[in-house]
C-alpha positions as CSV (number, residue, x, y, z in Angstrom):
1,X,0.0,0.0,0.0
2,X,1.2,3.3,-0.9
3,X,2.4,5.4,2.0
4,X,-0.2,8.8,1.2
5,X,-3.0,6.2,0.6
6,X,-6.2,7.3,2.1
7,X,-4.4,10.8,2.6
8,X,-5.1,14.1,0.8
9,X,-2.0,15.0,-1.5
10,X,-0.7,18.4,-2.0
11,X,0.4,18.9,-5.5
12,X,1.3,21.2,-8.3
13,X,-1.2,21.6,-10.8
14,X,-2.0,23.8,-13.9
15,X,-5.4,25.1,-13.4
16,X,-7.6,27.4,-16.2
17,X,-9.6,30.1,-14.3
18,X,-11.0,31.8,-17.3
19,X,-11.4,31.1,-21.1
20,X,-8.6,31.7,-23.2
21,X,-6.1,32.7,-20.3
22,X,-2.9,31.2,-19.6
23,X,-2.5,28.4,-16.9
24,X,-2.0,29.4,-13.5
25,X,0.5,26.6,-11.7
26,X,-0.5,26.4,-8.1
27,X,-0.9,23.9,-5.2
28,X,-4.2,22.0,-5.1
29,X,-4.9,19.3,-2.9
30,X,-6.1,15.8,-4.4
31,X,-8.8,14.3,-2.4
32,X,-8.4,10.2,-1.8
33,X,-10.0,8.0,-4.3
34,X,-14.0,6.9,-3.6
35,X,-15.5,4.0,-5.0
36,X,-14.6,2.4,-8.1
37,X,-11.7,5.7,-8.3
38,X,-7.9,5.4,-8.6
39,X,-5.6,8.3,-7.7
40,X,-2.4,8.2,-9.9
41,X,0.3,10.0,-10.6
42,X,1.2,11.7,-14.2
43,X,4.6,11.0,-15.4
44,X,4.3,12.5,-18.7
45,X,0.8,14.3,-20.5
46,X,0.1,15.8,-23.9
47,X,-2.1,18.3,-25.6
48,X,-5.0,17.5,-27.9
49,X,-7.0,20.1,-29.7
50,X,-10.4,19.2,-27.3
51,X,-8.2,20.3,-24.2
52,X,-7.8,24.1,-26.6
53,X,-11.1,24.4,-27.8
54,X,-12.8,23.8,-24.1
55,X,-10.0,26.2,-22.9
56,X,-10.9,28.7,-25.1
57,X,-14.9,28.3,-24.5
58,X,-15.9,27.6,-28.1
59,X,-19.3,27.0,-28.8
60,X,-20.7,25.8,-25.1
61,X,-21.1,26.9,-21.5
62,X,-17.7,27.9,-20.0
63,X,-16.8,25.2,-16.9
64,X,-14.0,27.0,-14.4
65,X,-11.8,27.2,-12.7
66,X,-11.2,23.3,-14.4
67,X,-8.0,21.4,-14.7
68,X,-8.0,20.6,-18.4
69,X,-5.9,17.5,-19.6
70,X,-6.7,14.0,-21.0
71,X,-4.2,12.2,-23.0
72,X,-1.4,11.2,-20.1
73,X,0.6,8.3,-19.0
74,X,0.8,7.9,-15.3
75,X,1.6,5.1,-12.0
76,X,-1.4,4.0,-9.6
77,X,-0.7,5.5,-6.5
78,X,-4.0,4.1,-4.8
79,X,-7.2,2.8,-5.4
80,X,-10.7,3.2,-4.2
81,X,-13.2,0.4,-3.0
82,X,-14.5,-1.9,-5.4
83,X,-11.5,-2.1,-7.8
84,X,-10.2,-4.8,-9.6
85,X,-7.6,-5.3,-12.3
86,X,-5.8,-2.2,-11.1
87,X,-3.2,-2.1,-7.7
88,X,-0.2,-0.1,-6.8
89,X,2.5,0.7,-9.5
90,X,0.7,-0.2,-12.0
91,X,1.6,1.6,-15.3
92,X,-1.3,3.3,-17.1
93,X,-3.0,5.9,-19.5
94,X,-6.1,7.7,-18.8
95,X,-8.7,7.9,-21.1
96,X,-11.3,10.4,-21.7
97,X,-14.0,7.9,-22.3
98,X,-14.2,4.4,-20.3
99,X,-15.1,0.8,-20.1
100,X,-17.9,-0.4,-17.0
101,X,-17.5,-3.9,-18.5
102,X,-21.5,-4.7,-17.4
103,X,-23.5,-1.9,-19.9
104,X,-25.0,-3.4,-23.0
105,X,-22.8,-1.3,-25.4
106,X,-19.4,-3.0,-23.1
107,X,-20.6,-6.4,-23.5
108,X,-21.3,-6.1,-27.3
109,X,-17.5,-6.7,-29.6
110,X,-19.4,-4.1,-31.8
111,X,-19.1,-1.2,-29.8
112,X,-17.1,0.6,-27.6
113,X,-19.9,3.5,-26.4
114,X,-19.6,3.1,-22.7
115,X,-23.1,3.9,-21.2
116,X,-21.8,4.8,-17.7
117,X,-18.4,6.3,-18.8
118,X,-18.8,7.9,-22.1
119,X,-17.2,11.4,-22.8
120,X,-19.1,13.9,-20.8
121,X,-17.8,17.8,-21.3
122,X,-20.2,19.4,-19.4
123,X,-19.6,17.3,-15.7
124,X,-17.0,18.8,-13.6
125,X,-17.2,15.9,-10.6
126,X,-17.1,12.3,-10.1
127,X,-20.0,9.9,-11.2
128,X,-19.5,8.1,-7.6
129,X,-20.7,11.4,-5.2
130,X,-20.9,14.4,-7.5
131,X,-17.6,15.6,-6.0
132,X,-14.8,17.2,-7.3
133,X,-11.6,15.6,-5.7
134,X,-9.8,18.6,-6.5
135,X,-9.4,21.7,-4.5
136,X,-8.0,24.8,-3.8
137,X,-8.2,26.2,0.2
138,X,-11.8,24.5,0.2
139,X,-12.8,25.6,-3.3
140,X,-13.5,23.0,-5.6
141,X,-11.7,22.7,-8.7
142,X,-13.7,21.3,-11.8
143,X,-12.4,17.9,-13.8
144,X,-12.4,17.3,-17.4
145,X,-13.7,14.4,-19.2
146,X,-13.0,12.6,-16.0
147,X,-9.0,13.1,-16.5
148,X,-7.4,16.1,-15.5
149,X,-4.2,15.1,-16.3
150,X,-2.8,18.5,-16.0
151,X,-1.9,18.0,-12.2
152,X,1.2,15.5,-10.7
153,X,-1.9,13.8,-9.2
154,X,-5.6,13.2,-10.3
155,X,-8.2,11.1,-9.4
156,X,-10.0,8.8,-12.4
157,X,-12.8,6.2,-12.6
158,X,-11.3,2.8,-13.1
159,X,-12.7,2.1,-16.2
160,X,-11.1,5.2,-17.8
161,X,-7.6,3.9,-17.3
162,X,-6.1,1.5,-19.4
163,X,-3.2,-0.7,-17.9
164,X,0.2,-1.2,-20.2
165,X,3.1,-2.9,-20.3
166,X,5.6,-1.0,-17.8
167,X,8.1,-1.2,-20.2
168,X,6.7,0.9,-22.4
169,X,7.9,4.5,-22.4
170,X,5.2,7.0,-21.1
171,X,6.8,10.0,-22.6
172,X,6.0,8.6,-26.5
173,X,2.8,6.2,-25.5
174,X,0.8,9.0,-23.9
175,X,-0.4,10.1,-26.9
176,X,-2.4,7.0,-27.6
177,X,-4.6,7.8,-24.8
178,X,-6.7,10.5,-27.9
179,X,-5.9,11.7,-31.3
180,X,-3.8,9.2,-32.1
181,X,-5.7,6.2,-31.3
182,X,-8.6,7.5,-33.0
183,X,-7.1,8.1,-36.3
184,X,-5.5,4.8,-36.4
185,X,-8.7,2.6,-35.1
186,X,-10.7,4.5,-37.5
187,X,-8.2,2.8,-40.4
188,X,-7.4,-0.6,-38.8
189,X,-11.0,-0.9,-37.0
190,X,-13.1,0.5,-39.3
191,X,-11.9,1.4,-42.8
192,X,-10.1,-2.3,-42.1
193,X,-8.1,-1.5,-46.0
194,X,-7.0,-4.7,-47.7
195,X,-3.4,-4.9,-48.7
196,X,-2.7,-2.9,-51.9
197,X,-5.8,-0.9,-51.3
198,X,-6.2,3.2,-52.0
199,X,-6.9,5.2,-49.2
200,X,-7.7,9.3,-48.7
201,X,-7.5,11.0,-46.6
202,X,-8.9,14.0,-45.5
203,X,-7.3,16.9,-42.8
204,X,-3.8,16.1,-42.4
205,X,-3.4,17.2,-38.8
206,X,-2.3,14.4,-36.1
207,X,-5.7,12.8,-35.8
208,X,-5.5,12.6,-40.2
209,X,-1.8,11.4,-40.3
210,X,-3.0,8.5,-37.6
211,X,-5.2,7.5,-39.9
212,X,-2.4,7.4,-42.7
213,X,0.1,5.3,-40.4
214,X,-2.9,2.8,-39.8
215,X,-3.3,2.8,-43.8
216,X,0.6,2.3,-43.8
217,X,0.8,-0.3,-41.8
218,X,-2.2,-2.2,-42.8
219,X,-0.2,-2.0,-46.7
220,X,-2.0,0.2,-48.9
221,X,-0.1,1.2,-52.3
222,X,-1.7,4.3,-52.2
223,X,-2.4,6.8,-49.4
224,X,-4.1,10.2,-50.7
225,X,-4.0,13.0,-48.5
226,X,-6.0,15.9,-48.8
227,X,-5.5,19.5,-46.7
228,X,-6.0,23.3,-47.7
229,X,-2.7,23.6,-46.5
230,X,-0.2,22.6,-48.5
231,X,2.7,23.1,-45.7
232,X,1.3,19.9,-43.8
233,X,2.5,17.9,-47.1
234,X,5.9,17.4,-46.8
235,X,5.6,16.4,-43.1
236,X,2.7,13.4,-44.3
237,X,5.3,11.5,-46.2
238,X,6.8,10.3,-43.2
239,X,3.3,8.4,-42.1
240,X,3.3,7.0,-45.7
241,X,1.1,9.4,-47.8
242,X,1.8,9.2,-51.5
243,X,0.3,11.7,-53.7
244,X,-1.7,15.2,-52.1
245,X,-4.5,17.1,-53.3
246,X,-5.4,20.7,-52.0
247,X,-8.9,21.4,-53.3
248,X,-8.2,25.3,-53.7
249,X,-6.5,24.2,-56.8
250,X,-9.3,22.7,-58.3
251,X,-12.1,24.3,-60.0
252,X,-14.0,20.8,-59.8
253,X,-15.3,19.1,-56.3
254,X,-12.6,17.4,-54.9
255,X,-14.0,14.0,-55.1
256,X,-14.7,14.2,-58.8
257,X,-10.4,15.0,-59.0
258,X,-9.9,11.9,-56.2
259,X,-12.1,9.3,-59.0
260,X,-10.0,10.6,-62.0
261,X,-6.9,10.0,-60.1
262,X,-7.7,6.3,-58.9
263,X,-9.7,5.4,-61.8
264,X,-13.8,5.4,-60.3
265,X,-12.7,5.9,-56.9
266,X,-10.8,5.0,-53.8
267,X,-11.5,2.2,-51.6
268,X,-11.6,3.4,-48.4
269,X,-11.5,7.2,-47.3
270,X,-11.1,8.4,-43.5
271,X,-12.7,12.1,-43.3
272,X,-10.7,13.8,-40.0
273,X,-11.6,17.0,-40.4
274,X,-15.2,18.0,-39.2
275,X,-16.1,19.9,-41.9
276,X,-19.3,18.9,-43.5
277,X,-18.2,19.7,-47.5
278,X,-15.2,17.7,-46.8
279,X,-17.5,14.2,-45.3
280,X,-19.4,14.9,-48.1
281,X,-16.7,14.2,-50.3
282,X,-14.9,12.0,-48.6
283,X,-17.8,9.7,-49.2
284,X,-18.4,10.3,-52.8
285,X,-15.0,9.9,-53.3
286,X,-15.1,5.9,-52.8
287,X,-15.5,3.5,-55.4
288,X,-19.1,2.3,-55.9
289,X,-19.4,-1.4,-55.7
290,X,-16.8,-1.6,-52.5
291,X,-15.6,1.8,-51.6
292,X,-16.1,2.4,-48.0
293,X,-15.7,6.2,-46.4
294,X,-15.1,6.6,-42.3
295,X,-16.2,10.0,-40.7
296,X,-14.4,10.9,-37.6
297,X,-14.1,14.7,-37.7
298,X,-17.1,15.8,-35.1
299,X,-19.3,18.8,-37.1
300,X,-21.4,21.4,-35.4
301,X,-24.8,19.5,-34.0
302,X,-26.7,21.7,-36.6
303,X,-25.0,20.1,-39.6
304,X,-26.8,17.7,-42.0
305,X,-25.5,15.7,-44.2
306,X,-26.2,15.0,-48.0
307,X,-25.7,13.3,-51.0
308,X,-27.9,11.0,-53.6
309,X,-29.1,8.3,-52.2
310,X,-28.1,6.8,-55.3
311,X,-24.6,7.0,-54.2
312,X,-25.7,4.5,-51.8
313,X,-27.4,2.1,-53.7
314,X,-24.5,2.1,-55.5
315,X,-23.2,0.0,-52.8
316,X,-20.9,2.5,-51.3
317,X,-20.3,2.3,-47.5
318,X,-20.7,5.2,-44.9
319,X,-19.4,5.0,-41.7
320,X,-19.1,6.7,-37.9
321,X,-16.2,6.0,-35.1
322,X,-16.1,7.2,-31.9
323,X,-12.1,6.7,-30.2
324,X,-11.3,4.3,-33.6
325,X,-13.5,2.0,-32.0
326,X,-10.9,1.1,-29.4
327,X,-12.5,-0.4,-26.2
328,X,-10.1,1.8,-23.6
329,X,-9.1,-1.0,-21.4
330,X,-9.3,-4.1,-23.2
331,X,-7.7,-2.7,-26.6
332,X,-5.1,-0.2,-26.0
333,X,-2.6,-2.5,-24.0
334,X,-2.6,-4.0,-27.7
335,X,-1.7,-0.6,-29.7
336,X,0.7,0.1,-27.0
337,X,2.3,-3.6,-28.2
338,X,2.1,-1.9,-31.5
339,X,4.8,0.5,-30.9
340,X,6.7,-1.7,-28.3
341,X,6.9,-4.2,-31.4
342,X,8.2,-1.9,-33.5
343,X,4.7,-1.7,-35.9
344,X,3.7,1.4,-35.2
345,X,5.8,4.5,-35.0
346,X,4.9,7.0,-32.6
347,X,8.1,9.1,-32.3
348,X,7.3,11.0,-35.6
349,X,4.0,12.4,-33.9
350,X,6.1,14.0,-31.2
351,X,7.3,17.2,-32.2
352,X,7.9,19.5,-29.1
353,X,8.3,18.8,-25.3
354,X,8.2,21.5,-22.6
355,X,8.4,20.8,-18.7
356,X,5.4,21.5,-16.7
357,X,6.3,24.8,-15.5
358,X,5.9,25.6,-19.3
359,X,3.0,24.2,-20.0
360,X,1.1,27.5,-21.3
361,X,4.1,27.0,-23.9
362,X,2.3,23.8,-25.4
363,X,-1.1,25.6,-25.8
364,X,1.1,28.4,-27.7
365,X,2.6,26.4,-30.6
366,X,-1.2,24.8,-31.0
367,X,-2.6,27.5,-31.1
368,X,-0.4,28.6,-34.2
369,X,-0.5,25.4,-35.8
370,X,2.6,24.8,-35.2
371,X,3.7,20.6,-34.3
372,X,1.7,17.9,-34.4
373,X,1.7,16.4,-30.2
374,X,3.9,18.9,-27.6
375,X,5.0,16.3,-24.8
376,X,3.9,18.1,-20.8
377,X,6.7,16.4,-18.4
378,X,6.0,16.3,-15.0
379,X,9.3,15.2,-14.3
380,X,11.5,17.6,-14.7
């Protein structure tokens, strides 16, 4: 048993009092774990674009003060009543949606939509009391998607942690706990590309070039990538995309130039963008007869969209992911094999680290567009 078990920790943590503002680093206590709760401790945590765009208040109610953070590799510390699978030093990454095990959706190999643990922006405590276990002189501090991995301590629901092989390095594997995990399920889970296949795909950020290393390592010949901005292209090679298409320089819908390229079509497409036009055409891009198109970008709620249903009948396949269909605990020990065995490369999606202290620093160089991942160690 861990010596602070039971105990209230004091810790550093970056905390977000208003929208948009920079991180304030400050001492915050960490409540013990309740029911079904483990406390860990980050080692290493990264920044995804939900983590900006809830920071910055986009499009819903503002939540703070809130300690933002979700993709993070970290060590058990404690655990609450009731959990199993889980003890002391145990290596694992926290995960912004989870896995009861016992819901309908858990039990079924075709989905991985947790009904107790799926994503949840708008909550700010625990499922167990309606608690935050973070605080500030007896304020409470808001979580985030049940993570809050921007503090050298956080309290998660069991089934939103994932345990990994301890050999595998939690400064590159953090970023599977997000982005990259979705990009490359939505390939190797759902798209599931035959050997020799074409692939698009569309929005070339780090969720987009996830996809492309799933359609690299599942063998396509070619891997289309498509982007407004042709900067992100020379940077795509390296996750095995082939040709590039920028539809400003095309006076024609971009599908119609994708079908005269592959000769009627590609077989599978992954659309990573959100942007309605683009899942359009990511699906009418696909070859009729077999051509399969993935969605994973996440649109506006008022967004419809449309096409001919004779682009259907057609026998072209449309379909959704949600976390590249990745059941959090049972599946991602295996991706994390991925990169220990040398299949998938991760190192490539790393392109800044910053100590804690400059964390504000990692919001920064997203906010300009600048990198794909920016490792947050809470080591040094």
């Amino acid at each position: 048993m861990s010596i602070t078990a039971g105990l209230v920790i004091r810790c550093k943590a970056a905390v977000a009092w208003e929208a948009g503002k920079p991180l304030v680093i400050q001492q915050v206590e960490v409540a013990p774990p309740q029911a079904m709760e483990v406390r860990i401790k980050i080692k290493y945590t990264s920044l995804c674009h939900t983590d900006l765009y809830f920071w910055e208040a986009k499009g819903q109610s503002p939540l703070f003060p809130r300690i933002f953070g979700h993709e993070a590799g970290g060590i058990v510390e404690s655990v609450g009543e009731g959990v199993t699978g889980l003890e002391v030093g145990d290596h694992v990454l926290t995960v912004f949606t989870g896995e009861c095990g016992e819901c309908s959706h858990c039990k079924s190999e075709e989905s991985n939509l947790c009904n107790l643990l799926r994503i949840n922006t708008d909550r700010g405590v625990m499922l167990s009391d309606g608690k935050s276990r973070f605080s500030i002189n007896g304020t409470p501090i808001n979580h985030f998607v049940g993570t809050s991995t921007f503090s050298e301590y956080t309290v998660v629901h069991s089934g939103c942690l994932a345990k990994i092989n301890p050999l595998a390095p939690l400064n590159k594997v953090c970023v599977l706990s997000c982005g990259i995990s979705t990009g490359l399920g939505a390939t190797l889970n759902v798209a599931k590309p035959k050997k020799g296949a074409s692939v698009a795909i569309f929005g070339l950020g780090a969720v987009g070039l996830a996809a492309a290393e799933g359609a690299r390592i599942a063998g396509a010949s070619r891997i289309i990538g498509v982007d407004v901005n042709p900067r992100k292209f020379e940077e795509a090679k390296k996750f095995g995309v082939t040709e590039f298409v920028n539809p400003k320089d095309y006076d024609k819908p971009v599908q119609e130039v994708i079908a005269e390229m592959t000769n009627g079509g590609v077989d599978r497409s992954v659309e990573c963008t959100g942007n309605i036009s683009a899942m359009i055409s990511a699906f009418e891009c696909v070859h009729d007869g077999w051509g399969a198109a993935v969605l994973v970008g996440v649109p506006s709620k008022e967004a419809m969209f449309m096409t001919r249903p004779i682009n259907v009948l057609n026998e072209r396949t449309l379909k959704g992911t949600f976390f590249g269909n990745y059941k959090p605990r049972t599946d991602l020990p295996s991706v994390v094999d991925m990169y220990m065995n040398k299949k998938l490369e991760l190192d490539k999606f790393i392109t800044h680290q910053v100590p804690f202290s400059e964390i504000n620093k990692a919001f920064e160089l997203m906010v300009k567009g600048e990198g794909l991942r920016c490792i947050i160690s809470l080591e040094d």
